[in-house]
Each structure stands twice: as C-alpha cells, then as structure tokens.
C-alpha positions in Angstrom: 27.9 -13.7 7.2 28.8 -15.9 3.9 26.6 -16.1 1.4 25.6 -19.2 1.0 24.6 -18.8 -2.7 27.7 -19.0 -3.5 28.6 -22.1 -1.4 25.3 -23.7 -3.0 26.7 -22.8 -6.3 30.3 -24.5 -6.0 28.3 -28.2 -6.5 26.2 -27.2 -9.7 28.9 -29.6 -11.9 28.1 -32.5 -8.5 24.0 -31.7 -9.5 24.6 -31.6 -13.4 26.5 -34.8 -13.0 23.5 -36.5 -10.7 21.3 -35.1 -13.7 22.7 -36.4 -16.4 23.4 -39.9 -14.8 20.6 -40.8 -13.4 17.4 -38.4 -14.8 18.6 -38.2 -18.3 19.4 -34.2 -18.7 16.3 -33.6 -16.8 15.9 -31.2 -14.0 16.5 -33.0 -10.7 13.5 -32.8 -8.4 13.0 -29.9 -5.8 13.6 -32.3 -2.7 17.2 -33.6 -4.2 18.2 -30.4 -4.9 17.6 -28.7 -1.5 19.1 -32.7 -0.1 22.1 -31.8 -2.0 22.4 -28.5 -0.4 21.7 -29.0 2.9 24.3 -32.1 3.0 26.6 -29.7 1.1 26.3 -27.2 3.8 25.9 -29.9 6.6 29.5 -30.9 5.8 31.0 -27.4 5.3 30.0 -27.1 9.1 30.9 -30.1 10.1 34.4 -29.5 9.0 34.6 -26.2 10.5 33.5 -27.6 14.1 36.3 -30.3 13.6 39.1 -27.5 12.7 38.0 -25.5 15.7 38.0 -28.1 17.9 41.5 -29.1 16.4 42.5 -25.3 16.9 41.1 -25.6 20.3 42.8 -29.0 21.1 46.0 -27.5 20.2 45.9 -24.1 22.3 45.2 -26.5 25.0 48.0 -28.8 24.6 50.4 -26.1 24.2 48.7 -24.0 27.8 48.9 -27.5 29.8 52.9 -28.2 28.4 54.2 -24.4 28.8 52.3 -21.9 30.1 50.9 -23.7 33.2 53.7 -24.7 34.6 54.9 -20.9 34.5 52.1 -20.1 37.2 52.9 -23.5 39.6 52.9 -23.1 43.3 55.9 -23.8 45.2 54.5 -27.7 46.3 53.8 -28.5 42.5 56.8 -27.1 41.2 58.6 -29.4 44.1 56.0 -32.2 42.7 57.2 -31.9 39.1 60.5 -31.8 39.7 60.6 -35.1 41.4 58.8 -36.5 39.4 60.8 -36.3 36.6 63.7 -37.4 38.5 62.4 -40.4 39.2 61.5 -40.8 35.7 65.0 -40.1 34.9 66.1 -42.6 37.2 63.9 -45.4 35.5 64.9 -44.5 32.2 68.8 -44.5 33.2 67.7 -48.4 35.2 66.4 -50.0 32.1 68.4 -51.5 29.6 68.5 -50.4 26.1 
C-alpha cells in the first residue's frame, strides 16, 4: 500500500507557495490543507484509472485485431475473407 505521507509531502513547495501568496507566511488553515490533499490525491487516482483504462483499451484493441481472429469458425473466417475482398475491390474501383 503507498504511503501517502510521502505523496502529501511532494506539494509542501504548492502549500508554501499558497502561504506566502495569499496568507502572508502564515500557516494555511486546517480545511485548505486537508483540500489541498485530498485534490492532490483525488488527481493521483484519477490519472491512474485513466492509464488503466488506456492499458486496458489497448490489450483490447490488440485481442479484437489479432488474437480473435486466431479462434474464428469456419463461417466467420469465410465472412472475413470476403469482406475484405470486396473492400479490395472498392478500393481498386475508385480513382486516386
């Protein structure tokens, strides 16, 4: 499991900044701070649920283009095949 101690402390130079900008050197208040975290930490999963489902996306694409067709029946290998005949044939009927 991370600890997210450490990921809180990668935006102490973010909450510094917000500290001296805005509340003078001060401390921030309790309910920024924890904001700041949580958003922090809100957006660190975000991004992981995007590059899984990017992961995911791709292990897809690349079942449905190669391995799928390696466990076709005999009607949807016949299907396939003339279907990409007759896109041959359209592409070889337009002009370029």
């Amino acid at each position: 499991m991370p600890d997210f101690k450490k990921i809180i402390d990668l935006i102490k130079p973010l909450k510094e900044w917000i500290s001296q900008t805005f509340f003078e050197g001060k401390e921030l208040p309790n309910w920024l701070d924890l904001g700041i975290d949580y958003l922090f930490i809100s957006l660190l999963l975000l991004m992981l649920i995007w590059l899984l489902l990017f992961v995911l996306s791709k292990i897809k694409k690349l079942w449905r283009e190669y391995f799928c067709p390696l466990f076709y029946k005999k009607e949807q290998k016949k299907r396939r095949l003339q279907r990409k005949r007759f896109a041959e044939h359209l592409e070889s009927e337009l002009p370029l």
